[in-house]
C-alpha positions in Angstrom: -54.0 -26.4 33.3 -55.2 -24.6 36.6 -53.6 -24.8 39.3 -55.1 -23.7 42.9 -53.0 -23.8 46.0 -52.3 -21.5 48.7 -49.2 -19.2 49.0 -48.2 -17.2 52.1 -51.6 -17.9 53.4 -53.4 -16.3 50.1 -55.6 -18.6 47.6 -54.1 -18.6 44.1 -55.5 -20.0 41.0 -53.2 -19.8 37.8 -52.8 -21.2 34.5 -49.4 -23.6 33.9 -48.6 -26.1 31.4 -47.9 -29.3 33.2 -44.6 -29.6 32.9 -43.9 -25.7 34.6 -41.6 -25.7 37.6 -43.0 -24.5 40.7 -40.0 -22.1 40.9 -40.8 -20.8 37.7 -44.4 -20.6 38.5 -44.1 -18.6 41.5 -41.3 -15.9 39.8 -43.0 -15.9 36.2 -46.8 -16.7 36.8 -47.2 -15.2 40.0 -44.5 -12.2 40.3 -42.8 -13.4 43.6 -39.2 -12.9 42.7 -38.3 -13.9 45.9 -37.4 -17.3 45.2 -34.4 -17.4 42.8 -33.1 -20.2 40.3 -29.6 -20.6 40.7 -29.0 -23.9 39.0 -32.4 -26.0 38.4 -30.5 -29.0 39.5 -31.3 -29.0 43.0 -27.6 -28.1 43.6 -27.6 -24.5 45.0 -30.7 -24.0 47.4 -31.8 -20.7 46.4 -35.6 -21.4 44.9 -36.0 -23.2 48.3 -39.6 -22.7 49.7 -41.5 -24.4 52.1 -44.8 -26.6 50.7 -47.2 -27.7 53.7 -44.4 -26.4 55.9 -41.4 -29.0 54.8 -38.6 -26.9 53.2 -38.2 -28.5 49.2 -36.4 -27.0 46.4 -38.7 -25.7 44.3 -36.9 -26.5 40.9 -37.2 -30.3 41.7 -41.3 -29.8 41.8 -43.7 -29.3 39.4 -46.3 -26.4 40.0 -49.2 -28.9 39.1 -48.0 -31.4 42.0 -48.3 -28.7 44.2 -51.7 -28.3 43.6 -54.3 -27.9 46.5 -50.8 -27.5 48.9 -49.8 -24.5 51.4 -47.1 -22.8 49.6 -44.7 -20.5 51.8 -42.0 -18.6 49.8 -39.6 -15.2 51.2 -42.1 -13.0 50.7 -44.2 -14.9 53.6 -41.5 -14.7 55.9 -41.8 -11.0 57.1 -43.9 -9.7 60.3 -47.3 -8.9 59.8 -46.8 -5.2 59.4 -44.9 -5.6 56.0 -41.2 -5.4 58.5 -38.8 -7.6 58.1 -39.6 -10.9 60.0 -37.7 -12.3 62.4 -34.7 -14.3 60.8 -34.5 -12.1 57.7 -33.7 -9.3 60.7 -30.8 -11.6 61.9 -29.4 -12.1 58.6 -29.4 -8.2 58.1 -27.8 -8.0 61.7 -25.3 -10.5 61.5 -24.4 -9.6 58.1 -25.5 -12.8 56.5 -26.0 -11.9 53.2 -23.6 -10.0 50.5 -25.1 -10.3 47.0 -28.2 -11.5 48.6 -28.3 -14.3 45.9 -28.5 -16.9 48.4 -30.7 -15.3 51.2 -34.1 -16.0 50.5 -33.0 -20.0 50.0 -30.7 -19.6 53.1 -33.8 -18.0 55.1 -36.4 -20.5 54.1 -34.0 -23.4 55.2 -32.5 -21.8 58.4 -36.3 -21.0 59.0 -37.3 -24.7 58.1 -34.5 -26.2 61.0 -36.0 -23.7 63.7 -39.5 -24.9 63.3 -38.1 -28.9 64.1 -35.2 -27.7 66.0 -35.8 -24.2 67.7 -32.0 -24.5 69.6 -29.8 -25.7 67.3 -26.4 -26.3 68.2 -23.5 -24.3 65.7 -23.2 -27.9 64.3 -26.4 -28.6 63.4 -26.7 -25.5 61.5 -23.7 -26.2 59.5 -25.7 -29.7 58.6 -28.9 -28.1 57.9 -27.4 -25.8 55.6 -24.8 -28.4 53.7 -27.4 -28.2 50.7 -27.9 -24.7 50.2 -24.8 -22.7 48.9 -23.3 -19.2 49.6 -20.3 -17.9 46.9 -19.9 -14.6 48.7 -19.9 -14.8 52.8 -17.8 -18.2 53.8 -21.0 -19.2 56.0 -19.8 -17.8 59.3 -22.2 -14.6 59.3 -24.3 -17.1 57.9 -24.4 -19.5 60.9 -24.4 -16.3 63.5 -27.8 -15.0 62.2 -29.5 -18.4 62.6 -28.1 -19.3 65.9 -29.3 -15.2 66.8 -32.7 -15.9 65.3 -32.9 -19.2 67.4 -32.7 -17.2 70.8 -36.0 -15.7 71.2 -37.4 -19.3 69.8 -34.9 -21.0 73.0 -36.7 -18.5 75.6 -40.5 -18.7 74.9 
């Protein structure tokens, strides 16, 4: 079937059979690697994305019931000039990331909590995040990079 949304602000029209995972479409169909599959039981958080700007796991949704949706994945989240945007440059400061597995799901999700909340509290990060999992950094860094990415948003 064809599908036709929108991702990272681009139109897209693609072939899928119906029973393709949005995660799969957007690695395999669509060459954005950005979003990883971890476990493809909505355990782990890594294939999250954002679809019409709510932060979903992508392995829980079929690319067909995302048709005619706004589709954001990592590779929409840098600066306009192709630079690394905002919170992925707090992750890399803050030393957020080891293998990097769990980054673009971490990014999309701390990203996700700033647009409701743009002051979290240390707390509420820790919440936000409960459903997206890091083997490598403990969380601390983690936790640092959003609440550092959540400054700028606090003083506009």
């Amino acid at each position: 079937m064809k599908i036709a949304l929108t991702v990272n602000g681009k139109s897209v029209v693609a072939e899928a059979e119906g029973r393709t995972l949005l995660s799969t479409f957007l690695r395999e169909t669509l060459g954005l690697t950005g979003t990883h599959i971890g476990c493809d039981t909505s355990q782990c958080g890594a294939c999250t994305v954002h679809l019409d700007g709510k932060q979903v796991k992508s392995c829980t949704i079929f690319a067909a019931d995302a048709a005619g949706s706004a589709v954001t994945t990592i590779e929409g989240m840098a600066a306009a000039d192709g630079s690394l945007g905002r919170i992925q440059q707090a992750f890399q400061d803050h030393h957020g990331l080891q293998c990097g597995f769990c980054t673009p799901g971490m990014v999309m999700a701390s990203a996700a909590l700033l647009a409701d909340n743009p002051n979290p509290t240390e707390a509420e990060v820790r919440h936000h995040l409960e459903g997206n999992i890091c083997r490598c950094t403990g969380y601390h860094n983690i936790v640092k990079a959003v609440m550092a990415a959540s400054a700028p948003l606090a003083a506009e």
